[in-house]
N, C-alpha and C positions, 0 to 999 in steps of 0.2 A: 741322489738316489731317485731312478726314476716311480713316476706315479702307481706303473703295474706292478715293481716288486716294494710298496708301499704299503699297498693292496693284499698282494698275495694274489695275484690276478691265476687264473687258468694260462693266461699268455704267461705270463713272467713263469711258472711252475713248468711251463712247456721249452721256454729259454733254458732253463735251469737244468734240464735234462740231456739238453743237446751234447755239453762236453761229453759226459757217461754215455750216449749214443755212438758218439763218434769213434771211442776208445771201444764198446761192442761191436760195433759193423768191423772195426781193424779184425778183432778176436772172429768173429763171423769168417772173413777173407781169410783169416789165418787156416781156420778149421775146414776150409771149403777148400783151399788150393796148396795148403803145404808143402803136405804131403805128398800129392800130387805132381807139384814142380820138382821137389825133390829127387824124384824116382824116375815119373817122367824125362824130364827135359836135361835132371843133371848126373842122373846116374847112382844116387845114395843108393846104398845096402840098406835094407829093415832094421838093421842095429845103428845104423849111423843116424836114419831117420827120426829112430827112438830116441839119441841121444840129445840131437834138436829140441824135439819138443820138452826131454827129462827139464832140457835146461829153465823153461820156462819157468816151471813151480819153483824153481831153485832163485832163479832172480827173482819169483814175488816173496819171497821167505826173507831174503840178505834186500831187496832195493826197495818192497812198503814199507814195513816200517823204518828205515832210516829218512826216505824220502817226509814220512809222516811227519818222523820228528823234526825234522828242518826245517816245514812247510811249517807248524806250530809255531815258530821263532826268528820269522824271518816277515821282511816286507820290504818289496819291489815290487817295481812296475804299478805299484796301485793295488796291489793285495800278496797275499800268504798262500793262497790257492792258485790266481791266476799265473804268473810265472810257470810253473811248473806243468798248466793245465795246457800254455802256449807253447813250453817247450816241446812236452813228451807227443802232442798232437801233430807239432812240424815232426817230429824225428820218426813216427810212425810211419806218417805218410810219405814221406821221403823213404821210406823202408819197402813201404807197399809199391814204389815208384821202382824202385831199384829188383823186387822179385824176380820180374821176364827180363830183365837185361843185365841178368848179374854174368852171362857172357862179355858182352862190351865193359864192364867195368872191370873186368878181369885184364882183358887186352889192353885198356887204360894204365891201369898200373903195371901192367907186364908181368903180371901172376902167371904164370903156367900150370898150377892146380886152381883148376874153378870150384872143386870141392870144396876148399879152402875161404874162399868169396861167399861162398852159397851159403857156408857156417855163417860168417859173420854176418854178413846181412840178416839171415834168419833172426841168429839170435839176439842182433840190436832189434829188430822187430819186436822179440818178444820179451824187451825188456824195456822199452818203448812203450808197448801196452800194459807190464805189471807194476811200470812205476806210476805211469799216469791214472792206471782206474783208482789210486788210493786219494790223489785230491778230486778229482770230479764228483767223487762220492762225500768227503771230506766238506767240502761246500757248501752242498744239499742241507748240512747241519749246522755250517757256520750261518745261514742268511735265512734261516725257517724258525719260528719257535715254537717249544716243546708242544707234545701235545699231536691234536689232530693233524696242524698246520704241516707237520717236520712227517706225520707218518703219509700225507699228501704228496709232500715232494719224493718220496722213494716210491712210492707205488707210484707214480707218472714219471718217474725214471725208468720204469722196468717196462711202464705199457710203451712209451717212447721206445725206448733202446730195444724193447724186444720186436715188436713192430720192425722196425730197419731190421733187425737180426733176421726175421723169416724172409722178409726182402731180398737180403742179400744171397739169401738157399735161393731164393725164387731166381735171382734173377743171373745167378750161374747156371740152373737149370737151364733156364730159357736163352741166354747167348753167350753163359761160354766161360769160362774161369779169368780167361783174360782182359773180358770186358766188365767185369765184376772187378777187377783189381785196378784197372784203371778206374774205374768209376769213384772205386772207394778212394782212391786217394783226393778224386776232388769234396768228396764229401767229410771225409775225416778231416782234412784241413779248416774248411767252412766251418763244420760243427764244433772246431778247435777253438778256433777264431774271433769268429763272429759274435758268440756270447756274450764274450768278455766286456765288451763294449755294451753292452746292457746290464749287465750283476757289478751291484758294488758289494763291495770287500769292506767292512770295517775294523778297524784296527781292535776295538774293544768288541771282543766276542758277545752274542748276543746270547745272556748266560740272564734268568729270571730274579725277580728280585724275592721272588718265593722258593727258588732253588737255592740262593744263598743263605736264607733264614734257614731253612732246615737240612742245610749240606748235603743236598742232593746232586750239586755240581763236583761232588766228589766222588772218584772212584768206588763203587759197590764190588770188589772186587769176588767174594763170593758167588752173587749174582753175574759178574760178566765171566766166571770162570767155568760156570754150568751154563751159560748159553754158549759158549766157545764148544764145549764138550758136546751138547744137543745138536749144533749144528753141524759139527764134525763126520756124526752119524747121518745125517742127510748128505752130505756130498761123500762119504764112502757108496751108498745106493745108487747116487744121481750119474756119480764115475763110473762106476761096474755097466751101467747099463750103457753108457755111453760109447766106452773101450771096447766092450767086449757083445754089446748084443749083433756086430756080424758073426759070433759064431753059434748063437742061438738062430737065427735066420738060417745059415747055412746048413744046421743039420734036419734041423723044421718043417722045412721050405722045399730046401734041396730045388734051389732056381740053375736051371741049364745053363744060360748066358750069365754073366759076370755082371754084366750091366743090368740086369734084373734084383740081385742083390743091393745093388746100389738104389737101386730104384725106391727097393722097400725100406731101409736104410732112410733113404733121402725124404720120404714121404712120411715114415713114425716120427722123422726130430721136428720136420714141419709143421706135423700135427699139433705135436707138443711143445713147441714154440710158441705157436700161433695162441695157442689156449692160454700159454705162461703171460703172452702179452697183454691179449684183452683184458683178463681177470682183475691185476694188480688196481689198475684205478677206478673200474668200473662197475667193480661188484667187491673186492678183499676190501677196500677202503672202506666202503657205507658200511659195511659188515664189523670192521674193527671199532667204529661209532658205533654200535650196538653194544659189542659183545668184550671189546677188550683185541689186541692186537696177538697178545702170546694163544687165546683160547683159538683163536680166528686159525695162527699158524702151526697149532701144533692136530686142530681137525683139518687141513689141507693135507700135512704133512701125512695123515694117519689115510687120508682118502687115496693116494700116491701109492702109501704101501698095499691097498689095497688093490689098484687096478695092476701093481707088481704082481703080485699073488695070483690075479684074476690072464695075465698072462699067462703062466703057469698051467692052469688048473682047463684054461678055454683057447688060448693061442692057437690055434690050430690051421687058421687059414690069415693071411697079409689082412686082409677086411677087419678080422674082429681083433687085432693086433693095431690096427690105425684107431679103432670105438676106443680099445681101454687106454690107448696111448694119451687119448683126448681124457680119459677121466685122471693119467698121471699128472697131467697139463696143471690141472687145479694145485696141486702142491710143487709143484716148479713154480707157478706163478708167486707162491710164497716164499717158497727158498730163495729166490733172488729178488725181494723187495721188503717186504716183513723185519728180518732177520737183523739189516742194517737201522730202522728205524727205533726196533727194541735197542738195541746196543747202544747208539747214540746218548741214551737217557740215564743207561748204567755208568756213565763213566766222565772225568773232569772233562769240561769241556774245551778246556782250555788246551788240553793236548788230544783232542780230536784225533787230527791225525797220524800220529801214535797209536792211539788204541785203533783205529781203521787197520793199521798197519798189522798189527798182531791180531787183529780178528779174521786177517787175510790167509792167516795158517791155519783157522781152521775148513781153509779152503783146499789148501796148496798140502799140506800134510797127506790129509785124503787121496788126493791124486796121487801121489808119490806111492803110499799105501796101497792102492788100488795096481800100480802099474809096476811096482817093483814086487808084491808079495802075492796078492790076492790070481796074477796072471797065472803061474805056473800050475796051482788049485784047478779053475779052471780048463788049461790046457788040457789036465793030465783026467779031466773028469768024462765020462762016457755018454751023461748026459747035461747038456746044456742049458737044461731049466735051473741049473745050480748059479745063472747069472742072477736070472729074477729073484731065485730063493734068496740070495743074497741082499740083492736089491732091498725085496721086501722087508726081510726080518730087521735090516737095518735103518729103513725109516721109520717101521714101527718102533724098535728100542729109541730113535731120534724121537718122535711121538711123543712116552713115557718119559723121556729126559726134560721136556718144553715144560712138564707139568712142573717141576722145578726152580722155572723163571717166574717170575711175578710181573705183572705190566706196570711203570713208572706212576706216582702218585698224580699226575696230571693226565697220564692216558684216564683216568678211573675218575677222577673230578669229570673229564670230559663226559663218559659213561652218565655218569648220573645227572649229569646238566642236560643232555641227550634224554634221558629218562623224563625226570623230571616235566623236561619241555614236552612229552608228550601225554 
């Protein structure tokens, strides 16, 4: 074991990150050119494109937790995580590689439907990405211990990961889809890679010997079944707005050119990326050493439903639509970092990834939710502030639910040793 993850060093917590980056920037490229190549360059229908992406939540629902469970009970190569961290990283990027030439691959094998090609490749892509983000995140928890330490590495997982995420908006913007997809593939590999050869994997989980006295190292299953539920309600809000705020835009807005939609579009998720990144390690963290991690996530989550609302009520012009996007920022920055450190602490350690796995549906449901029931509401509505309505009312009841979880007996020793020392 080297000396920085000895330590707990800033470097090693910034190594640690990199697999989870790498498997974001894929999802980044996925969400920036998919669709896009799809329609463009290979000719899908809107129903066919739809069916692509359905497939996604449906491989993280059937391939994390099984992945979870195997990675729990298995060791090659030098760990339980890395295998699986090396495989799904090459297969991505080989995925990303294969997007602009799934012409030539077709003529390769002498397909005559490239429609055909274009499925597969997609959806090894995006099954690629929802098997692999369950060890990267998996990790984080096997080689941290409890406490401040472990809520460290997922808030610099998310300012990492999210950092590259706006990157990759950016840097489609500025040259191009196709030089964004190449790029990514040298960097999805690297950050696949390279890590591995600095984190070691220990066979015997790093599980406390104060969790064992008081069988904390076992499933709280009430507890992890109300943060599953709480969280659930944050990504019904996080999806509605995601899917569907071009039709709030378009009736709103009402932009001439096409490309002006996109514009605005392209500029509120930047916003609120950029703010999701920064936050997680350099303001939610010091803040969770105050205050406790669930109070910290469920007044982000509650400030979110507000700047929802606060569109509604003041949206009026693309300007004051970027301000409040930046006040949603704050409870995105906790939805995707927060959420996995609570969890971690609820549940046997020893099958980690397992519960990672099943905690992933309260991701993947949502969407499903969102895109096979909540659309046609929407379509069939007159007025369009019914996205945000939605949005809001439902991070708020997520809000109300957080109050339900309790923060682990060592976030709260830490709390008062924090106290105390000052």
């Amino acid at each position: 074991m080297l000396e920085m993850q000895k330590k707990l060093s800033n470097t090693f917590y910034s190594i640690l990150s990199l697999p989870s980056t790498a498997m974001g920037f894929a999802l980044s490229i996925q969400i920036a050119a998919l669709s896009w190549l799809m329609r463009t360059k290979y000719g899908l229908d809107l129903h066919e494109i739809g069916f692509v992406w359905a497939a996604g939540p449906l491989a993280g629902i059937i391939g994390q937790p099984i992945v979870g469970l195997i990675s729990d009970n298995v060791w090659f190569w030098g760990g339980r995580r890395k295998p699986f961290i090396l495989i799904g990283g090459t297969l991505a990027a080989l995925m990303l590689l294969a997007l602009p030439n799934i012409g030539s691959i077709s003529n390769f094998f002498g397909m005559t439907n490239i429609i055909v090609t274009a499925v597969i490749v997609a959806l090894t892509l995006d099954l690629a990405i929802n098997i692999s983000f369950n060890p990267t995140r998996s990790i984080i928890a096997d080689v941290t211990p409890e406490g401040v330490p472990r809520t460290k590495g997922y808030t610099w997982m998310q300012t990492i990961s999210g950092t590259f995420g706006v990157l990759a908006y950016a840097i489609g913007a500025i040259f191009g889809n196709y030089f964004l997809i190449y790029f990514g593939v040298f960097l999805v590999l690297i950050f696949s890679i390279v890590p591995m050869f600095f984190i070691k994997e220990t066979k015997e989980l790093n599980i406390s010997q104060e969790s064992l006295i008081d069988n904390s190292s076992k499933t709280d299953w009430s507890q992890y079944l109300k943060l599953l539920f709480a969280h659930s309600f944050s990504w019904i809000g996080v999806q509605t707005m995601f899917v569907y705020m071009i039709g709030f835009v378009e009736q709103k807005f009402n932009p001439v050119p096409s490309d002006e939609t996109g514009q605005i579009l392209a500029i509120s998720f930047l916003v609120l990326n950029a703010v999701g990144a920064l936050l997680p390690a350099f303001v939610l963290e010091p803040i969770t050493e105050k205050v406790g991690r669930v109070k910290t996530h469920l007044t982000s989550v509650a400030i979110m439903s507000l700047g929802y609302f606060g569109i509604v009520l003041f949206g009026t012009s693309p300007f004051v639509v970027y301000a409040l996007m930046a006040v949603c920022g704050i409870g995105w920055a906790a939805i995707v970092s927060l959420p996995f450190a609570i969890m971690s602490e609820k549940v046997n350690k020893q099958k980690m990834g397992l519960f990672m796995g099943i905690f992933n549906l309260s991701v993947v449901l949502p969407q499903l939710f969102v895109s096979l029931v909540l659309g046609t509401f929407i379509q069939n509505s007159a007025d369009k502030n019914l996205i945000f309505i939605i949005s809001g009312s439902t991070l708020m009841i997520s809000a109300f639910l957080w109050l339900m979880v309790k923060d682990s007996s060592a976030v709260k020793n830490g709390i008062e040793k924090n106290t105390k020392g000052h």
